[in-house]
C-alpha positions in Angstrom: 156.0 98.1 48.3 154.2 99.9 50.3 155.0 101.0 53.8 152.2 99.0 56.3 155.2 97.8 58.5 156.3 101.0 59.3 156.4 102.2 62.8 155.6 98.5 63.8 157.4 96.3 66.4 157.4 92.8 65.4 158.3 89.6 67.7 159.7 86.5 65.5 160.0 83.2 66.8 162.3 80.5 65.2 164.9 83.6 64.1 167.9 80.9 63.3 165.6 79.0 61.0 165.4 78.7 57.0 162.1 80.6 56.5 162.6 83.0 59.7 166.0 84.1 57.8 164.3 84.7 54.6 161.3 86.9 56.6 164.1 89.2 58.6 166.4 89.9 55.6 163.1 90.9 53.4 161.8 93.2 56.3 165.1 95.0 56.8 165.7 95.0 52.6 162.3 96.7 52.0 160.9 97.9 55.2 163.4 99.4 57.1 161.2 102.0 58.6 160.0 98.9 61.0 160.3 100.3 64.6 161.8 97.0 65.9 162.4 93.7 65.2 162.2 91.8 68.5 163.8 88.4 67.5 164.0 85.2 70.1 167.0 83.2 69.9 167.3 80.3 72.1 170.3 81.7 74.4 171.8 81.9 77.9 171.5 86.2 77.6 171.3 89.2 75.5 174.8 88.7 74.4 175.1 85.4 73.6 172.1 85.7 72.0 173.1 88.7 69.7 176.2 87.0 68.8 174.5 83.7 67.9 171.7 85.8 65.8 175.0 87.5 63.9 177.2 83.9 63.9 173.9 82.3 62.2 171.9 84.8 60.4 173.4 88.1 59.3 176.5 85.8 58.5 174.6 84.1 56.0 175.3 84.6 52.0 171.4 85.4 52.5 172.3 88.7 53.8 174.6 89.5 51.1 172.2 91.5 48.6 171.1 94.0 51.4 174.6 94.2 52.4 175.8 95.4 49.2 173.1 97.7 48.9 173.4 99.6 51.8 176.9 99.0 52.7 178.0 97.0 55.6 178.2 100.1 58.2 174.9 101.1 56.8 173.8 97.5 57.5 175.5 97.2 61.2 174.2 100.3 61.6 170.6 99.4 60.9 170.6 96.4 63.3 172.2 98.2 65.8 169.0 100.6 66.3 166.5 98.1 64.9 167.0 94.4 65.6 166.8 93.1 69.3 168.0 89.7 70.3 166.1 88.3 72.7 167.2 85.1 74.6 164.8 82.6 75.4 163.1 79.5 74.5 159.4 78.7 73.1 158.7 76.1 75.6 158.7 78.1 78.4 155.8 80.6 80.1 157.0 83.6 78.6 159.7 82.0 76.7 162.0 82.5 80.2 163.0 85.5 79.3 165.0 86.5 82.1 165.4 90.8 81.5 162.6 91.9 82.9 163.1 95.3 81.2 162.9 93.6 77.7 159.7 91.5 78.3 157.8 94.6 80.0 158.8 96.6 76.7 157.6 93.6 74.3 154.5 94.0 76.5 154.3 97.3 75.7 155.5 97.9 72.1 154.6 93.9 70.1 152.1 94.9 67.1 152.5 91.7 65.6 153.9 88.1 66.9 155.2 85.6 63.7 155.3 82.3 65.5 158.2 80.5 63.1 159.9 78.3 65.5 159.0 74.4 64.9 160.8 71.4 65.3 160.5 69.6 61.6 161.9 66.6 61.9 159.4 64.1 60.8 160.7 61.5 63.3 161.8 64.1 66.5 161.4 63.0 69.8 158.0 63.0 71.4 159.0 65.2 74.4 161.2 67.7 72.0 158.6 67.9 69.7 155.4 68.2 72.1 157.3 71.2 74.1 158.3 73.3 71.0 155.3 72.1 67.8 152.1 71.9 70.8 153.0 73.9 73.9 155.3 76.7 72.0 152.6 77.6 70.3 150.2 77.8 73.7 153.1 80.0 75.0 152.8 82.5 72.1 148.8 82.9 72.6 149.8 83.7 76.4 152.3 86.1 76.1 150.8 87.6 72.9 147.5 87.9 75.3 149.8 89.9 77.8 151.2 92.5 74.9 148.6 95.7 75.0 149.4 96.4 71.4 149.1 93.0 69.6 147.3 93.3 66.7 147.8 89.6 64.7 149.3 86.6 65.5 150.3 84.8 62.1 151.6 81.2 62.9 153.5 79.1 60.4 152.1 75.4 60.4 152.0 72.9 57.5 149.5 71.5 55.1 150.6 68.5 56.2 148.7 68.3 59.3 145.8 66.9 56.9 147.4 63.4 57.8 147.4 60.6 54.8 143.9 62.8 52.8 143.1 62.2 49.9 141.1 64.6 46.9 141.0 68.4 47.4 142.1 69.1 51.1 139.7 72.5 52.6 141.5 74.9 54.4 139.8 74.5 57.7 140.6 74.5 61.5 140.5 71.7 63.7 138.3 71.3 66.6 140.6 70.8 69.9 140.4 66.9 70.5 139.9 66.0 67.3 141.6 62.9 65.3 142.0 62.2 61.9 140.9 58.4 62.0 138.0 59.3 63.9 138.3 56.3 66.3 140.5 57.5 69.3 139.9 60.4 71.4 142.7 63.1 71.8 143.5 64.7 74.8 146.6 67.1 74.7 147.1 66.9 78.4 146.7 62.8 78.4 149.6 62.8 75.3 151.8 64.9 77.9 151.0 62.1 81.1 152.4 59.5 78.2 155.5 61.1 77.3 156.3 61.8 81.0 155.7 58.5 82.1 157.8 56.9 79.1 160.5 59.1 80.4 160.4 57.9 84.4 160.3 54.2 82.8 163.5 55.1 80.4 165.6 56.7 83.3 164.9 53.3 85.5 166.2 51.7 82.8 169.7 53.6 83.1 170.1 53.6 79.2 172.2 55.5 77.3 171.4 59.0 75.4 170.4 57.5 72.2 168.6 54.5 73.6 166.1 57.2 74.9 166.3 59.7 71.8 165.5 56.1 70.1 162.7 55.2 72.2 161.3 58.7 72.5 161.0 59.1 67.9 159.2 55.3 68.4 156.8 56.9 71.0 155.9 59.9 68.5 154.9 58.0 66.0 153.6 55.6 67.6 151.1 58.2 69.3 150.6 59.9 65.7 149.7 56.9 64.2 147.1 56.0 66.9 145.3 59.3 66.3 145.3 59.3 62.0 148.5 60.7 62.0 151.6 59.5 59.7 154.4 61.3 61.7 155.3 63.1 65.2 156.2 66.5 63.2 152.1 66.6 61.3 150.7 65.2 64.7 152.7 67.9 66.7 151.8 70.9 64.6 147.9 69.7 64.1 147.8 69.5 68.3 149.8 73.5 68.1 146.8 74.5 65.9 144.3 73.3 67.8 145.6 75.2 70.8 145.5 77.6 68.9 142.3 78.2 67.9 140.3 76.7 71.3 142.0 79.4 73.3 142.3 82.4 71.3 139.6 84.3 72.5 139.7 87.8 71.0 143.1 87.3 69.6 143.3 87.8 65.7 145.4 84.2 64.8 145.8 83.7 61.5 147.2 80.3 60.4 150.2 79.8 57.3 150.3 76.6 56.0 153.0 76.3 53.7 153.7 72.3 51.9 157.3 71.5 50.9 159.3 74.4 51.3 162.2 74.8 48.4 164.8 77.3 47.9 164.2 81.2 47.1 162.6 81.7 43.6 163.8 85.6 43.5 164.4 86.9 46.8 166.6 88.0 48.1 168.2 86.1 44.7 167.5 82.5 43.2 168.3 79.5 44.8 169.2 80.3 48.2 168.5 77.0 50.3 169.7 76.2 53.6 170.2 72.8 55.8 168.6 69.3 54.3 165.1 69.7 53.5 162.0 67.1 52.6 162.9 66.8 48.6 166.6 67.5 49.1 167.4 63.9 51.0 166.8 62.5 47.6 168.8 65.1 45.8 171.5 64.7 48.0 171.7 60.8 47.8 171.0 60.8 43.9 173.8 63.3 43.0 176.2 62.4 45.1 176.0 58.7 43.4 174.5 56.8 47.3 171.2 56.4 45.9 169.6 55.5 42.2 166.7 54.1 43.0 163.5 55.4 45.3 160.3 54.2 46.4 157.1 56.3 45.1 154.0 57.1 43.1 155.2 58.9 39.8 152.3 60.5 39.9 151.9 62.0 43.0 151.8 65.7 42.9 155.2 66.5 45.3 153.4 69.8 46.1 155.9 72.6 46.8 156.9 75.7 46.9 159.7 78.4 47.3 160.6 79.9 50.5 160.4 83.5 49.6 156.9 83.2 48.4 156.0 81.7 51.8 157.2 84.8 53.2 155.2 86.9 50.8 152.3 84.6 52.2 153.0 85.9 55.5 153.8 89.5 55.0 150.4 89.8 52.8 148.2 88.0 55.5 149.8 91.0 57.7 148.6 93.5 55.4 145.3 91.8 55.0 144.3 91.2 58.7 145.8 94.5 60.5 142.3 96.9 60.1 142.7 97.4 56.9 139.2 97.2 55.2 139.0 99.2 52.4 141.7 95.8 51.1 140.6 93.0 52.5 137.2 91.9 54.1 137.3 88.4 54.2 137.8 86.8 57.9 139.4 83.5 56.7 142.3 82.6 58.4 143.8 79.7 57.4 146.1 79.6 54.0 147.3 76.6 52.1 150.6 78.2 50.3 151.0 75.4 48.1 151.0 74.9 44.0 149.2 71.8 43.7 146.0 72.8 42.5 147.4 76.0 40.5 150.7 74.3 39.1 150.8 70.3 39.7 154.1 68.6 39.6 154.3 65.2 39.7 157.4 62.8 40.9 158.1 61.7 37.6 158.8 65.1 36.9 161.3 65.4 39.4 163.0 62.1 38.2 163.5 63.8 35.2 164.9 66.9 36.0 167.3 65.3 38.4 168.5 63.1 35.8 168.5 65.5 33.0 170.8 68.3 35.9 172.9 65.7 37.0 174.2 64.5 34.0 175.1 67.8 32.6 176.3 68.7 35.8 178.0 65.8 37.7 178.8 66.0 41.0 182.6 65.5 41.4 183.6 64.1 44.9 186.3 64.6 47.1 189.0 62.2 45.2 188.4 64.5 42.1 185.8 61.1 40.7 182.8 62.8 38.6 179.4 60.8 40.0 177.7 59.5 36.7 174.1 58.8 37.4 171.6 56.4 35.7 168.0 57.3 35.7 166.5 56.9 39.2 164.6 54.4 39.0 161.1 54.5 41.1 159.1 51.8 42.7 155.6 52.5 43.1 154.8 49.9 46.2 156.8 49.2 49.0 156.6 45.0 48.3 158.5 45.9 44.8 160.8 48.2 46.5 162.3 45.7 49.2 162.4 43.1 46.3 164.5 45.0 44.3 166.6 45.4 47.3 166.9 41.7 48.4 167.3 40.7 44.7 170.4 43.2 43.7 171.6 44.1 46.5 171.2 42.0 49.8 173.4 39.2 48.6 176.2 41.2 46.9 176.3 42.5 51.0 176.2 38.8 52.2 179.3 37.8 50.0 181.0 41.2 51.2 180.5 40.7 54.3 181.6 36.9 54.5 184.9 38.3 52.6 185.1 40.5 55.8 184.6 37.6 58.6 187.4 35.8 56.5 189.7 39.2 56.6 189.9 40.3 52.8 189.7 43.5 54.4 190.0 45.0 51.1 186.0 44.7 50.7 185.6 47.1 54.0 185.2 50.0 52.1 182.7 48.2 49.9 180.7 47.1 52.6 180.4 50.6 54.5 179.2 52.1 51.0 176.7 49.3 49.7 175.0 49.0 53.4 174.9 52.9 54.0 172.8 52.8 50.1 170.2 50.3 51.2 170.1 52.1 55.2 169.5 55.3 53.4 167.2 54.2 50.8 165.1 52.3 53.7 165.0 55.3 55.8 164.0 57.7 53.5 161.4 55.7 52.2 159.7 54.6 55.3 160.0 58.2 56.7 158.7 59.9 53.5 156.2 57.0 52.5 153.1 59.3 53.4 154.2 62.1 51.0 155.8 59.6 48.3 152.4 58.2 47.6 149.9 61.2 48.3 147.1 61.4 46.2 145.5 64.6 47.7 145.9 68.4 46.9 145.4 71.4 48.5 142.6 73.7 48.1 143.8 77.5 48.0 140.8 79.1 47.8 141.2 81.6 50.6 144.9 82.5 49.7 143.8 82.9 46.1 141.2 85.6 47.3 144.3 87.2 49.5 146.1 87.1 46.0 143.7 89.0 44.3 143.1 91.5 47.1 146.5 91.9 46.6 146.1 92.5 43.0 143.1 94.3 43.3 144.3 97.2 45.7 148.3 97.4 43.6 150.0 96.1 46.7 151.5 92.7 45.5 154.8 94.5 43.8 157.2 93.0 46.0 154.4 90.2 47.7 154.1 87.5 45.0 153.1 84.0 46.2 151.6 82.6 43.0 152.9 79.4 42.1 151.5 79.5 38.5 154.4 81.9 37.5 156.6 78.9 37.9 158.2 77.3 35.4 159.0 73.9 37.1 161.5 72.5 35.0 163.5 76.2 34.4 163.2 76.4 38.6 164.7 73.0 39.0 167.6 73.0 36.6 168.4 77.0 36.7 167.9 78.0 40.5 166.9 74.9 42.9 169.3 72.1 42.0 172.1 74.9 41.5 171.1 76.0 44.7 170.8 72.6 46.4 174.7 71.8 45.1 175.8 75.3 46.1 174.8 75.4 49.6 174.4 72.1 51.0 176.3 69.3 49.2 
């Protein structure tokens, strides 16, 4: 690949996080010759910082490619003189980083800012996820607008922030204020006089810690739906975006917009996935025997795609947007990293490779039991879902649990299971019912033409983010449902 990185300082945000990982391993494994790698860590100090950074990335299997390639003194060696810890938190003014010495030297050295941090938690707490999705990414344009150097900004969103669309979604900005249903006005700063007032009115209450973790997720989606949006975590990042581009001024931003984000495809090897993504709720309840049965279109296009190519994404969009012309003249700035117009997959797919994996591939629990599964069975409306709930399984739990007022404490076990089944498949669906029956796809028109620029100039050896190359079914069987078992069953 060649060198464009080298001799840059770069400033990532969200460093602990699945896709930041991926991004820092692929720097240090083929760019090495970076100047620094200024990485914020939300910390106490420098020290606590570095060890969390080592405790929860370099400790990572992730890591383990570049480790055998260079050696592990090679490797401690390189972060040592290149990688720089930096403790603070996104949603602060300056992140409240507390050595002066460090921030004045980000001022002076930061070439290029990759704002990754994001709460994704479709149902977070309004406060949580207004501080780190809305105002983090204010407090990036600030301190990016204090760095003499800065020459790109390149923050990861979601395609998602398109709300409940339908047909080919453009890859366009939004307009600061602007909603998706067209009949409420939005006003950041109103959204903020909300969430502090719901807090005042919670803390009168004297209730406990959940009570208000409870009552602050209802608020966010309450205000997401009132504006077009289905969830707190598309509303959040939409209102980040828009901050984004209404106070940029001269600032080069350009925007990543990546869909569902799966495990590696290639780098640093197949399959690598960490912590319990969109798509991998499912997995996780269908393998391990909780869940048979889902609610869902089979043919929506479940429009996804592999976390190293999101990193390509990003580390092309660099190359494109830094001055260099004779590659790339184009001045869009928004990319939809997605493979549903170039390589559709539908959720009847994914019932099929589920089923066809786990069976030839059971998951065995903890008593030694192999899981058998049945075909998942899918529900395309809600009103047949909760049918086939209160017909099979609501009174099998009423008898069980009349056994348990009467003692027969032998059902207890039972109980727990069946009830945790029907709370899971309830949860999932209600949460995920936006995606489970989207009918939209995303245009990739301007990534495409970053694809081919690519191409054009010989750059993308090492860069590839083209979803056609994927073979869906070989991808789920051989490298993301191994992957998915692997590292977080």
């Amino acid at each position: 690949m060649e060198p464009f990185l080298e001799g840059k300082t770069i400033f990532i945000t969200g460093v602990t996080g699945f896709l930041a990982k991926i991004l820092v391993e692929k720097i240090l494994r083929v760019q090495p010759n970076v100047r620094k790698l200024f990485l914020l860590v939300r910390a106490s100090d420098t020290k606590s910082a570095r060890k969390r950074f080592n405790d929860e990335v370099m400790q990572t299997k992730l890591f383990s490619v570049l480790r055998e390639e260079i050696g592990a003194n090679n490797l401690n060696s390189l972060i040592e003189e290149k990688v720089f810890p930096v403790a603070g938190d996104i949603s602060f003014e300056d992140f409240g980083i507390e050595n002066t010495e460090m921030k004045n030297e980000m001022f002076k050295e930061i070439d290029i800012i990759i704002n990754s941090a994001a709460t994704t938690r479709f149902d977070e707490r309004y406060d949580i996820s207004m501080n780190i999705n809305v105002l983090g990414a204010f407090n990036i344009l600030n301190f990016a607008k204090k760095c003499t150097n800065v020459k790109i900004i390149v923050h990861v969103s979601t395609a998602y922030v398109c709300g409940k669309d339908e047909g080919v979604i453009p890859e366009k900005s939004f307009i600061l204020g602007e909603t998706l249903n067209k009949n409420s006005k939005l006003d950041i700063d109103i959204e903020r006089e909300v969430i502090d007032e719901k807090l005042k009115e919670l803390e009168a209450q004297s209730l406990t810690t959940k009570e208000v973790t409870m009552a602050m997720r209802d608020l966010g989606i309450l205000r997401a739906n009132l504006h077009g949006w289905p969830n707190t975590y598309s509303f959040t990042k939409a209102m980040g975006e828009m901050l984004l581009g209404h106070y940029k001024k001269n600032l080069q931003v350009v925007i990543i917009r990546p869909t569902i984000i799966t495990s590696t495809y290639k780098e640093p090897f197949p399959g690598w996935i960490e912590g319990v993504k969109t798509v991998d709720s499912f997995i996780l309840a269908y393998g391990k025997g909780i869940m048979n049965f889902c609610f869902g279109d089979p043919n929506t296009i479940l429009d996804m795609i592999p976390g190293d190519m999101v990193v390509n994404s990003i580390l092309a969009s660099i190359k494109a947007h830094i001055g260099n012309d004779q590659y790339y003249s184009s001045q869009e700035l928004i990319y939809h990293i997605s493979s549903s117009r170039r390589n559709p997959l539908k959720s009847s797919d994914i019932q099929l490779f589920l089923f066809h994996y786990f069976t030839k591939n059971p998951w065995i629990n903890k008593d030694g039991n192999i899981i058998k599964v049945e075909k998942p069975t899918l529900f395309s409306s809600m009103d047949s879902f909760r049918k086939y709930i209160s017909i099979y399984y609501w009174p099998l739990l009423k008898i069980i649990e009349l056994a348990n007022v009467l003692s027969w404490r032998c059902f207890d076990k039972t109980y727990k299971d069946l009830k945790r089944k029907i709370d899971m498949a309830i949860r999932l669906s209600e949460l995920y019912k936006p995606y489970l029956l989207f009918h939209g796809s995303f245009d990739d028109a301007n990534t495409e033409r970053l694809r081919m620029a690519m191409k054009e100039h010989k750059i993308d050896d090492g860069l590839n983010f083209d979803p056609s190359c994927i073979k869906w079914d070989d991808y789920f069987s051989n490298t993301h449902l191994p992957g998915a078992v692997k590292h977080i069953f």
